[in-house]
Each structure stands twice: as structure tokens, then as C-alpha cells.
N, C-alpha and C positions, 0 to 999 in steps of 0.2 A: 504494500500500500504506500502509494507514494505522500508524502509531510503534506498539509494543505497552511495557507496563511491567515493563521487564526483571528487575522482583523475583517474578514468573508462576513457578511451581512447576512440574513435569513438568505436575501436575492442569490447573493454568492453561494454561497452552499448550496441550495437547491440547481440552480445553473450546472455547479459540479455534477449534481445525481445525473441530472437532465442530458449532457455533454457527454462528460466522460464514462458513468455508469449506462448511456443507454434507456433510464430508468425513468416512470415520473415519481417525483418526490411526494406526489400525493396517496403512493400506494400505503398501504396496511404494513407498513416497515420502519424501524427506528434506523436511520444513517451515520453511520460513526469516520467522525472525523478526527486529526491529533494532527500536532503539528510535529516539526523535526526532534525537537529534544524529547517529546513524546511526555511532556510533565502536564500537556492543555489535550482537552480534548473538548469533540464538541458533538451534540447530539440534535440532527431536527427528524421532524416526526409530523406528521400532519393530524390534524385532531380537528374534527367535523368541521369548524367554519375556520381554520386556520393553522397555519405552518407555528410550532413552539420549537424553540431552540433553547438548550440547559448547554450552559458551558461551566468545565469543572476545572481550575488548576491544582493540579498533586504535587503531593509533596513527601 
């Protein structure tokens, strides 16, 4: 899985599913993203009237 740049907007991330995965982002699927040092990650998900995105940094 190639790093994504964790400053991607809802638009951005979904763009990715859309683009690179082939995919649409409104499927029944949670999308997992992380960036290079692999400490952020970011989760969108679609939920009836709209795209949610949880972004976590670990530690």
C-alpha cells in the first residue's frame, strides 16, 4: 500500500478510492489510509446521507 498525504480532505481520499482503487467510496466499506511513517492513519466510510472520516495519530 503505497503512504497517502495525510493533509487529503474527505474530496481527496475519496478521489483516491475512486482513481486508484477503481472503487466508489460510497460502497458498504471502511477505506484505510496511513501515511509514510505509518504513526496517522485515516478512515472514510460512507454513512447514509454522508462520507465520515476519523483520523487517528499513534503513538
Amino acid at each position: 500500500m503505497e503512504p497517502v498525504d495525510m493533509r487529503k480532505s474527505i474530496d481527496g481520499v475519496a478521489a483516491l478510492v475512486e482513481q486508484e482503487m477503481d472503487l466508489s467510496p460510497a460502497l458498504e466499506a471502511i477505506f484505510v489510509f496511513c501515511n509514510r511513517g505509518r504513526d496517522k492513519i485515516k478512515l472514510l466510510y460512507w454513512e447514509r446521507n454522508g462520507f465520515v472520516v476519523l483520523y487517528k495519530r499513534l503513538v
